[in-house]
DSSP file (Angstrom, degrees, kcal/mol; ACC not computed):
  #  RESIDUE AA STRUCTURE BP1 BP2  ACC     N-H-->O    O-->H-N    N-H-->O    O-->H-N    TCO  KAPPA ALPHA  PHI   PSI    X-CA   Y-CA   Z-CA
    1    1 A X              0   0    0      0, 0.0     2,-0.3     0, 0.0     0, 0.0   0.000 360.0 360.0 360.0 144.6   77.0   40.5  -45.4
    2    2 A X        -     0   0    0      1,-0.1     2,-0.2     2,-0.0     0, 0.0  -0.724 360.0-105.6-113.4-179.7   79.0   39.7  -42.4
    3    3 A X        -     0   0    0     -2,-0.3     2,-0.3     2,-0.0    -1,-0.1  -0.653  23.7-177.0-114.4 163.7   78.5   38.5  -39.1
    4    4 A X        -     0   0    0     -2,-0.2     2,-0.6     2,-0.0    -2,-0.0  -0.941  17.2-149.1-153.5 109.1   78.5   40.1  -35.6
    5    5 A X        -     0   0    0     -2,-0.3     2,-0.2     2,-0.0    -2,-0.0  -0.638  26.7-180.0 -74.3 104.2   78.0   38.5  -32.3
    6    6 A X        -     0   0    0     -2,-0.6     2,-0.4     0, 0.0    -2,-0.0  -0.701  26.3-129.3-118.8 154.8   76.4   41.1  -29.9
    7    7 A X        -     0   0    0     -2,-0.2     2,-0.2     0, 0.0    -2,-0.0  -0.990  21.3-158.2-124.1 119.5   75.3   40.7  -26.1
    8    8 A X        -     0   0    0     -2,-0.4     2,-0.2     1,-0.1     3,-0.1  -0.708  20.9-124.9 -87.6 139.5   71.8   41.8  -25.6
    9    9 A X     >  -     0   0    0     -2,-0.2     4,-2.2     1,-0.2    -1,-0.1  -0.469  47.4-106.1 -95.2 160.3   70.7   42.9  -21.6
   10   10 A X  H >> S+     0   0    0      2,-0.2     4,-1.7     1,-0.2     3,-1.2   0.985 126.0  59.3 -56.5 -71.0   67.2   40.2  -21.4
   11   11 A X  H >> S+     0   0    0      1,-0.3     4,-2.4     2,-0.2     3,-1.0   0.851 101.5  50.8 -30.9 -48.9   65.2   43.3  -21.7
   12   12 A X  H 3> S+     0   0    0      1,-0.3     4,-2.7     2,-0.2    -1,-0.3   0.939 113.4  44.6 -69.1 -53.3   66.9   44.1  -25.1
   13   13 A X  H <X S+     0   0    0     -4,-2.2     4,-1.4    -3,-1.2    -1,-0.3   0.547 107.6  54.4 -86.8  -9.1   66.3   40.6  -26.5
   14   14 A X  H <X S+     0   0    0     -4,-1.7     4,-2.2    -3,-1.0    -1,-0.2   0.739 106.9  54.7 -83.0 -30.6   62.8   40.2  -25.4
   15   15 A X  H  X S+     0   0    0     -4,-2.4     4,-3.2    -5,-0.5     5,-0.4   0.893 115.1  38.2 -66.2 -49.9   62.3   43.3  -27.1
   16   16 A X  H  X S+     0   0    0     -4,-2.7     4,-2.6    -5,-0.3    -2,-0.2   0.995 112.3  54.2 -37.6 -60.3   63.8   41.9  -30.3
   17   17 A X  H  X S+     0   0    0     -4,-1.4     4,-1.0     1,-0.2    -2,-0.2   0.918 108.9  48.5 -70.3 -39.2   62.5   38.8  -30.0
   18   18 A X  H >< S+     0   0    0     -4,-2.2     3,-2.9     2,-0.2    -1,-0.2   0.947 109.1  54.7 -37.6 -55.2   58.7   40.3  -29.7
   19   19 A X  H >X>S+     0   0    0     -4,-3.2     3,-2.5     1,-0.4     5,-1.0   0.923 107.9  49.7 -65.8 -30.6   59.2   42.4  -32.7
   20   20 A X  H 3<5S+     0   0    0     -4,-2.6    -1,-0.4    -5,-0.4     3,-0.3   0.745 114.3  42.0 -54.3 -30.9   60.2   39.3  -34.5
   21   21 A X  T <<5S+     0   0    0     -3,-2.9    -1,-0.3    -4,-1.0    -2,-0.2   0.120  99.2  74.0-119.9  25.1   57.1   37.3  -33.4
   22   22 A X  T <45S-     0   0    0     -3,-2.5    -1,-0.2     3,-0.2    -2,-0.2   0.754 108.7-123.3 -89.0 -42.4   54.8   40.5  -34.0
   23   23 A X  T  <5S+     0   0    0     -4,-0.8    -3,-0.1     2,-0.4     3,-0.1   0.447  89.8 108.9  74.9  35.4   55.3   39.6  -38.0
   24   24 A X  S   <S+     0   0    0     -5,-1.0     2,-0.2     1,-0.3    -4,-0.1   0.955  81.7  27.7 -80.0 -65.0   56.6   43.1  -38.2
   25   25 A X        -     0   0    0     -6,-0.5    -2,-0.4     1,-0.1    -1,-0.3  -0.785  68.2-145.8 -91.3 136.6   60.2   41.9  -38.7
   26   26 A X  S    S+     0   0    0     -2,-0.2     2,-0.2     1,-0.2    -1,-0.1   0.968  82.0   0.3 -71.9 -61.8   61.3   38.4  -40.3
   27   27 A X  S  > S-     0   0    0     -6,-0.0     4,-0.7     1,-0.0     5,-0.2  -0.707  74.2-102.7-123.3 172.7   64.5   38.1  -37.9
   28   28 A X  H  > S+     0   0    0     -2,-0.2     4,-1.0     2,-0.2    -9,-0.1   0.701 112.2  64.4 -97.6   9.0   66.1   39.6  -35.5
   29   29 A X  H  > S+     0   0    0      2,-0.2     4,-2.4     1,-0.2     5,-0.2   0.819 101.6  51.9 -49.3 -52.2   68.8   40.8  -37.7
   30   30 A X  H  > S+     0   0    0      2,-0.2     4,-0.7     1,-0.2    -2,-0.2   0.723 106.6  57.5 -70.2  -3.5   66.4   42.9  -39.5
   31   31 A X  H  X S+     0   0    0     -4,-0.7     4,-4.2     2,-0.1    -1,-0.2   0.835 110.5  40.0 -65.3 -55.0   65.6   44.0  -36.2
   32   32 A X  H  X S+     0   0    0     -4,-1.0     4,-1.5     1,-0.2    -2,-0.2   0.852 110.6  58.9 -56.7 -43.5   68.9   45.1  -35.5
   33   33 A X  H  X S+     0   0    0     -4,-2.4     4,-2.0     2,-0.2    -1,-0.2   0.674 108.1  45.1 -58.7 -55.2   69.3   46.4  -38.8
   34   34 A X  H  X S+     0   0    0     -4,-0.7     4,-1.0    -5,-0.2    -2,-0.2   0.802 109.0  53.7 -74.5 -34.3   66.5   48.7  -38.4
   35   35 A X  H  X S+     0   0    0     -4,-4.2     4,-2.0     2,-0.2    -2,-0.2   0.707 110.7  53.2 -69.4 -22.0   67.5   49.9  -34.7
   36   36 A X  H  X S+     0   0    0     -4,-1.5     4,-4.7     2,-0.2    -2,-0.2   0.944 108.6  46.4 -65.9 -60.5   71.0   50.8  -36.3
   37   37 A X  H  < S+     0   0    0     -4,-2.0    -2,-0.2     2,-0.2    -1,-0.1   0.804 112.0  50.1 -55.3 -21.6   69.5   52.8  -39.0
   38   38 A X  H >X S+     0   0    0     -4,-1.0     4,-2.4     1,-0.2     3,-1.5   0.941 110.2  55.7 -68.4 -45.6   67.1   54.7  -36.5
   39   39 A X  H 3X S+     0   0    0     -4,-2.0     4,-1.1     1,-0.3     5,-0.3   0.930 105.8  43.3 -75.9 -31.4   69.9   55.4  -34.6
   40   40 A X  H 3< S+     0   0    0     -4,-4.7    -1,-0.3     1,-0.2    -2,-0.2   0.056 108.8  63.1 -89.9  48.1   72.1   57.0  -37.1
   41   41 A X  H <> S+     0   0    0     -3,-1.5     4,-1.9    -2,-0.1     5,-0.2   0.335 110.1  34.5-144.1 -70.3   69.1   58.8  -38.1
   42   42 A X  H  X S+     0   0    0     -4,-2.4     4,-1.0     2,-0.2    -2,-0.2   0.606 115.7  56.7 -81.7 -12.7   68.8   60.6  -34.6
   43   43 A X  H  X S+     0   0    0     -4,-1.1     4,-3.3     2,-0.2     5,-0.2   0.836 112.1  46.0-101.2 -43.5   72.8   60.7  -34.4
   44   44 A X  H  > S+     0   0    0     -5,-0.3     4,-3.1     1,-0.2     5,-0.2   0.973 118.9  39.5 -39.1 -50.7   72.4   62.7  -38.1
   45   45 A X  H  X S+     0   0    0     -4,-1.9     4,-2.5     1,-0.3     5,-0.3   0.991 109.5  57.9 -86.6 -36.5   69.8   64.9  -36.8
   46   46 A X  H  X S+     0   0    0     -4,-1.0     4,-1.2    -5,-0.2    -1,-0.3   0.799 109.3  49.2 -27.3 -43.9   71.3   65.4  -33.4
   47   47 A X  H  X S+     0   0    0     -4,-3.3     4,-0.6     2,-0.2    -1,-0.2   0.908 109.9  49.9 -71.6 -42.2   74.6   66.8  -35.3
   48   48 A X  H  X S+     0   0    0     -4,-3.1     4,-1.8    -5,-0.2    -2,-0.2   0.737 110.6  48.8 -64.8 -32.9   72.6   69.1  -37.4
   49   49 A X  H  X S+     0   0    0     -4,-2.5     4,-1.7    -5,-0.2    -1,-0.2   0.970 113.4  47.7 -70.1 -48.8   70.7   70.5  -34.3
   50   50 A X  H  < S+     0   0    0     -4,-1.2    -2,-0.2     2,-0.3    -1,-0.2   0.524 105.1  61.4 -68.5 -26.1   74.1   71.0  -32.6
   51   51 A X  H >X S+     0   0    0     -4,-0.6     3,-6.8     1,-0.2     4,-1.5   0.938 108.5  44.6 -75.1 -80.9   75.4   72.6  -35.8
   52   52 A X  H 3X S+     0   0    0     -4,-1.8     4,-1.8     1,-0.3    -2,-0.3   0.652 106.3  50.9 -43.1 -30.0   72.8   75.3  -35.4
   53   53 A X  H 3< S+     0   0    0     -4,-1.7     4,-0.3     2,-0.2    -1,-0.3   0.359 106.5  59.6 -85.6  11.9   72.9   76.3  -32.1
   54   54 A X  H <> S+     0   0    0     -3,-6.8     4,-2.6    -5,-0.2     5,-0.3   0.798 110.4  44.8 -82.6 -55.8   76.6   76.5  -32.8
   55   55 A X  H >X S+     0   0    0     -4,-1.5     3,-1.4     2,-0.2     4,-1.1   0.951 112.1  49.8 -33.7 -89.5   75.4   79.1  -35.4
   56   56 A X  H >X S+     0   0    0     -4,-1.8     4,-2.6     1,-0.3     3,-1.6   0.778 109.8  55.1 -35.4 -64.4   73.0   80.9  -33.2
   57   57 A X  H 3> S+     0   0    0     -4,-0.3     4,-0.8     1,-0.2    -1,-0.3   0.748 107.7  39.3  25.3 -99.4   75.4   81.2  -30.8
   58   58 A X  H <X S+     0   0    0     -4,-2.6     4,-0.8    -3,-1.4    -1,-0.2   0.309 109.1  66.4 -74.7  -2.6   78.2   82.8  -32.5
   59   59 A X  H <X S+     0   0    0     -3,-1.6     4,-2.9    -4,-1.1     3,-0.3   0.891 112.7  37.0 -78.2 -34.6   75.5   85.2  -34.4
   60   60 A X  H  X S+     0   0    0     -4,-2.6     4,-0.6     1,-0.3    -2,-0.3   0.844 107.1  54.9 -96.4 -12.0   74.8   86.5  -31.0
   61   61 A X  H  X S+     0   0    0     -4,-0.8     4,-1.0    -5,-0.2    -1,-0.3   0.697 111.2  50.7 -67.0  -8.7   77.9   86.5  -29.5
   62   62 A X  H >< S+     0   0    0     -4,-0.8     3,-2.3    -3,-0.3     4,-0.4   0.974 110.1  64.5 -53.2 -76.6   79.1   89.0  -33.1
   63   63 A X  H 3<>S+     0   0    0     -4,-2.9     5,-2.0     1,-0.3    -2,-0.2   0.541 105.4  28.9 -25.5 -35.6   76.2   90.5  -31.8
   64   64 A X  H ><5S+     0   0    0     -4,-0.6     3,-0.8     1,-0.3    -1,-0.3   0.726 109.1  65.0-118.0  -5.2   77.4   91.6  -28.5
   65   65 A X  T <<5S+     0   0    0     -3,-2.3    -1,-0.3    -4,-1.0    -2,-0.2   0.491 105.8  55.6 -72.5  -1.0   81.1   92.2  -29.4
   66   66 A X  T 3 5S-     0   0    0     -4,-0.4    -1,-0.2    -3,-0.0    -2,-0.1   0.268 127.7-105.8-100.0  29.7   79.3   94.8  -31.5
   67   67 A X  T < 5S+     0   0    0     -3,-0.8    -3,-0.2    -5,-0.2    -4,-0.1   0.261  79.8 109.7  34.8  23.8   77.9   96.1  -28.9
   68   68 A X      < +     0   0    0     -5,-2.0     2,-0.3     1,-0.1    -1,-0.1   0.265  34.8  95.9 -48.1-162.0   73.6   94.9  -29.0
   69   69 A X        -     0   0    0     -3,-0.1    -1,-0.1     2,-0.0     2,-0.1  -0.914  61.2-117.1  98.8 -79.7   72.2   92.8  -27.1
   70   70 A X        -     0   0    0     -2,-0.3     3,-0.1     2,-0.0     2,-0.1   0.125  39.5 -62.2  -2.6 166.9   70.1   93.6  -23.7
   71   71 A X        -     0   0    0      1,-0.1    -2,-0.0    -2,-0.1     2,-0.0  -0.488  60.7-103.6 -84.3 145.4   70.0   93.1  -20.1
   72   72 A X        -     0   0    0      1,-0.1     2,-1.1    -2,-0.1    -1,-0.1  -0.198  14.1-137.5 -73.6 130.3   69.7   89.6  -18.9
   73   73 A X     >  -     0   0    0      1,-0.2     4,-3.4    -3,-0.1    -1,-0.1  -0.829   9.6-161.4 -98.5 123.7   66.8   88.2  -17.6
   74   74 A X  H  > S+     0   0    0     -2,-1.1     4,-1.9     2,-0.2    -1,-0.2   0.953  87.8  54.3 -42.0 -61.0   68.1   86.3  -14.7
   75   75 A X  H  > S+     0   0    0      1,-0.3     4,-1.5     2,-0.2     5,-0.4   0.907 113.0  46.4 -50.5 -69.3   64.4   83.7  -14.5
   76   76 A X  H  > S+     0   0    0      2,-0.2     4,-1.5     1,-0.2    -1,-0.3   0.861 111.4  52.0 -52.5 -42.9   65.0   82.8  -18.3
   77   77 A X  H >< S+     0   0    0     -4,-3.4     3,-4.2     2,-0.2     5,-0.3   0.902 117.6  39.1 -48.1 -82.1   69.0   82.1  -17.4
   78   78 A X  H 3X S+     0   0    0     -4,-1.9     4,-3.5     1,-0.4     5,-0.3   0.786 112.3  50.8 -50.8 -54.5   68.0   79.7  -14.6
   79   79 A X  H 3X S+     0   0    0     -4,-1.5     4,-1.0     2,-0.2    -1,-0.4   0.766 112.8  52.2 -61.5 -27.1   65.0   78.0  -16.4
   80   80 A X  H XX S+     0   0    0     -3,-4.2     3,-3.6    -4,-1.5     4,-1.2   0.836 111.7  47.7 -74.3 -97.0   67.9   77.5  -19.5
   81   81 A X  H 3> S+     0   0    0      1,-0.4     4,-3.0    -4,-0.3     5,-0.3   0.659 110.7  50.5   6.4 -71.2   70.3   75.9  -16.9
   82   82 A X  H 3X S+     0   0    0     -4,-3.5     4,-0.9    -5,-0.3    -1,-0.4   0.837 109.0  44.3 -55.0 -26.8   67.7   73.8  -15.6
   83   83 A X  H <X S+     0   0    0     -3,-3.6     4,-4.5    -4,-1.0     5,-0.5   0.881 118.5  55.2 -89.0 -48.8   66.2   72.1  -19.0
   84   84 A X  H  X S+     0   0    0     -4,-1.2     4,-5.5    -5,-0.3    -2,-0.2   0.926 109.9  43.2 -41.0 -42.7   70.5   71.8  -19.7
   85   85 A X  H  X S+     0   0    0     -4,-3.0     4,-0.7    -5,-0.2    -1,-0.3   0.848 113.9  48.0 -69.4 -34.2   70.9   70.0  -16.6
   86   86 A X  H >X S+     0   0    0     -4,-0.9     3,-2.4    -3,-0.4     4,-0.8   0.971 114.8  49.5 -59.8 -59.8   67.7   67.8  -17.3
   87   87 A X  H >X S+     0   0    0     -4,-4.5     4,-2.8     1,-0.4     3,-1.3   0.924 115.9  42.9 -55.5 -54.8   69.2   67.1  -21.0
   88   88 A X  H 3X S+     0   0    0     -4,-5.5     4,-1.1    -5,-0.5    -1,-0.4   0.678 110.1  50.9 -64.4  -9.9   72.2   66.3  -19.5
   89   89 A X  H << S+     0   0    0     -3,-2.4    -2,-0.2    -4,-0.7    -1,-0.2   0.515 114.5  46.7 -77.8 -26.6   70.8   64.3  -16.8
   90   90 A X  H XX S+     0   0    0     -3,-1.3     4,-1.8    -4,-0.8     3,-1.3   0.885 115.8  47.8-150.9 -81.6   68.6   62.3  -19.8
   91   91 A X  H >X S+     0   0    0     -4,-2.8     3,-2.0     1,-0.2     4,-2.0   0.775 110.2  48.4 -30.2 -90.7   72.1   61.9  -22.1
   92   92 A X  H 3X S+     0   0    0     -4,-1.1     4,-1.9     1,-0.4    -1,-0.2   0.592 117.7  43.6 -89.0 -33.8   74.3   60.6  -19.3
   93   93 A X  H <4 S+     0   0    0     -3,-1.3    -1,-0.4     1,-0.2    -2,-0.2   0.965 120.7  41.6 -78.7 -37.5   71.3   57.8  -18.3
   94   94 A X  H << S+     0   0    0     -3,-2.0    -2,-0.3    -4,-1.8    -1,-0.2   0.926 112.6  49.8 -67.0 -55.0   70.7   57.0  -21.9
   95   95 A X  H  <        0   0    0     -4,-2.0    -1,-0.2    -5,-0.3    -2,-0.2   0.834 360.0 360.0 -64.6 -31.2   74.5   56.9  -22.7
   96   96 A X     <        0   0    0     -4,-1.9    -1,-0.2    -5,-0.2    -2,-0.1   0.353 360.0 360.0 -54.4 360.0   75.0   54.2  -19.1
């Protein structure tokens, strides 16, 4: 295995260091170790969600190039728009 020097924010390493003296984790590699796999875990399922509403999508845009589809309820546009803006709001703090 090799080694990998990381800068942890205090918060971040107190959180390490806890789980480590919880007897949950032996070290705080295997801490690390574990937070890596969780995260490409959520990065997996994150892609897969993203896959599908790529799907859904393009089923309904076939849909209305064949001409379906019905007239728009405005409330349900804005209330979409708002949870997007939240999501993105929620991404952009997470990502900082």
């Amino acid at each position: 295995m090799s080694t990998m020097n990381v800068s942890l924010t205090p918060h971040l390493e107190k959180l390490v260091l806890d789980r480590v003296k919880s007897g949950r984790y032996t070290s705080a590699s295997e801490v690390i170790r574990e937070a890596l796999r969780l995260l490409e875990q959520r990065d997996r399922h994150e892609d897969q969600d993203l896959s599908h509403l790529k799907s859904v999508v393009d089923a309904g845009l076939k849909q209305l190039d064949a001409g379906g589809g019905s007239p728009v309820d405005e409330a349900a546009v804005e209330r979409i728009k708002r949870r997007g803006r939240a999501k993105l709001a929620e991404f952009k703090s997470a990502t900082d």
